[in-house]
C-alpha positions in Angstrom: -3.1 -45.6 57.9 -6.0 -48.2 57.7 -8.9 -47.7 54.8 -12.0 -46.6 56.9 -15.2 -47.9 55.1 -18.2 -46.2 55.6 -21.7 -46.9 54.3 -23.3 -45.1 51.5 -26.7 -46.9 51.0 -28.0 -50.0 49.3 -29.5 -49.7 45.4 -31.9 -52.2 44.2 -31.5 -52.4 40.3 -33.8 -54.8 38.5 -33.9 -55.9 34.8 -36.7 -56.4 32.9 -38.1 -57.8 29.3 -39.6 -55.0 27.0 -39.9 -56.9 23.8 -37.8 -58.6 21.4 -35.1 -56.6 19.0 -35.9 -57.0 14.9 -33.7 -60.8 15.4 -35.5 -61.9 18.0 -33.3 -61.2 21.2 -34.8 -59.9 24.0 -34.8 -56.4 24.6 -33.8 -55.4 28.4 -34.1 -52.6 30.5 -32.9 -51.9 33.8 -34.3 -49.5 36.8 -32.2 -48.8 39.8 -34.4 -48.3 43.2 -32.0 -46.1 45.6 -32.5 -46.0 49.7 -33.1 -49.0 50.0 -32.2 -50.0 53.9 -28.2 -51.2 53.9 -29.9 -53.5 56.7 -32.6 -55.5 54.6 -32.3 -59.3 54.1 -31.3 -60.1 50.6 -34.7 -62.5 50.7 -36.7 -59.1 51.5 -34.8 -57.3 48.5 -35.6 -59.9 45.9 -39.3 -60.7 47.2 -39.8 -56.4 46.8 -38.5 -56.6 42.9 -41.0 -59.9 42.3 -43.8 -57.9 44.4 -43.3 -55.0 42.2 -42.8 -56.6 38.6 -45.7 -59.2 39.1 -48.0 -56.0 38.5 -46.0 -55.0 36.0 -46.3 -56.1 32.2 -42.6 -56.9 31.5 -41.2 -60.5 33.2 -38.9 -59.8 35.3 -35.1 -61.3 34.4 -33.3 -60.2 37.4 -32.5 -58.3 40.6 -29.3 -57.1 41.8 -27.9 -55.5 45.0 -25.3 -52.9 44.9 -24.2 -52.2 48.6 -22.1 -49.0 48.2 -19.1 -47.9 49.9 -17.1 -44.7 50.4 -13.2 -46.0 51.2 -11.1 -43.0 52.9 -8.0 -43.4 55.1 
């Protein structure tokens, strides 16, 4: 029987600079923005994150996408 893959929504999870550790590394956080439209350019995604963290006062370090997917037969 063929996997059936059906959509379960888009997450937008972003990392983010909140100071340096006692060595000096950086010290990250993360924040995960669910609902986020499983149709949405990846442009649109990434310029949101920059939007949101430019009023912020941690730099932003990265954005990531997680598409997820139920798999049933």
């Amino acid at each position: 029987m063929p996997v059936v893959a059906s959509n379960k929504g888009t997450v937008m999870v972003v990392t983010f600079q909140t100071g340096l550790t006692e060595q000096g590394s950086p010290k990250l956080s993360q924040r995960s923005f669910p609902n986020v439209k499983s149709s949405a350019a990846d442009q649109d995604v990434y310029d949101v994150a920059v939007a949101l963290y430019g009023l912020q006062n941690y730099p932003l370090i990265g954005v990531r996408r997680d598409n997820r997917v139920d798999l049933t037969e």
